[in-house]
C-alpha positions in Angstrom: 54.2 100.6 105.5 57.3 98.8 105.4 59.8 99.5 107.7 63.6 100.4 107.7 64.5 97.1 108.6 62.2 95.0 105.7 63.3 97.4 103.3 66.9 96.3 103.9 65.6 93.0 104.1 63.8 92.9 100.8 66.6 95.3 99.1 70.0 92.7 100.1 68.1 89.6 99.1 67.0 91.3 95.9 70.9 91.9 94.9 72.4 88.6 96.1 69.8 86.6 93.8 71.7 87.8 91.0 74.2 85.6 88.6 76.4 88.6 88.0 78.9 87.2 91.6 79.0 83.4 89.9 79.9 84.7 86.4 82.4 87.2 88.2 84.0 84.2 90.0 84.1 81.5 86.9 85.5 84.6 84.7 88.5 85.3 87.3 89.0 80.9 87.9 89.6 81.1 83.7 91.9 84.0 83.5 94.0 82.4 86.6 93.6 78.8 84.9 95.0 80.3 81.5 98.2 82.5 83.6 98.9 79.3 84.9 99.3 77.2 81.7 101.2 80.1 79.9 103.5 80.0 83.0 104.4 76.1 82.6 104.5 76.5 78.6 107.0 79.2 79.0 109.1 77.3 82.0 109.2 73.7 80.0 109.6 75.5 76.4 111.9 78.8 77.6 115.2 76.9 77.0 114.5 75.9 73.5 113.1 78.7 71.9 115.9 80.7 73.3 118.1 78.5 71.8 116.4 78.2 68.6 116.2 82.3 68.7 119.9 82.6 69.4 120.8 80.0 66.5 118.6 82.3 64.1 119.8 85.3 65.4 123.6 84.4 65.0 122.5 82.9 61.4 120.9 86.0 60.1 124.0 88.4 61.2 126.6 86.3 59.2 
């Protein structure tokens, strides 16, 4: 009969042979990989399309 302690044994090594931690990990580096290009697109590209929105704004009120 197994014991308290091998059944905690055989149960934790049972759940950490799963993928679903790896997957969990690539899926969260991807989502902070894309924040961090959207971040740089908006900081090098802000000024000009503020501009450009401010000249099309100011053109479609005249």
């Amino acid at each position: 009969m197994l014991t308290t302690y091998e059944f905690a044994s055989a149960w934790l090594q049972a759940r950490c042979k799963t993928d679903r931690g790896a997957s969990l990990v690539e899926y969260a580096l991807l989502v902070a990989l894309i924040a961090v290009v959207c971040i740089i697109a908006v900081t090098f590209l802000g000024k000009s399309a503020s501009s450009k929105f401010s000249s099309v704004g100011s053109a479609v009120a005249s």
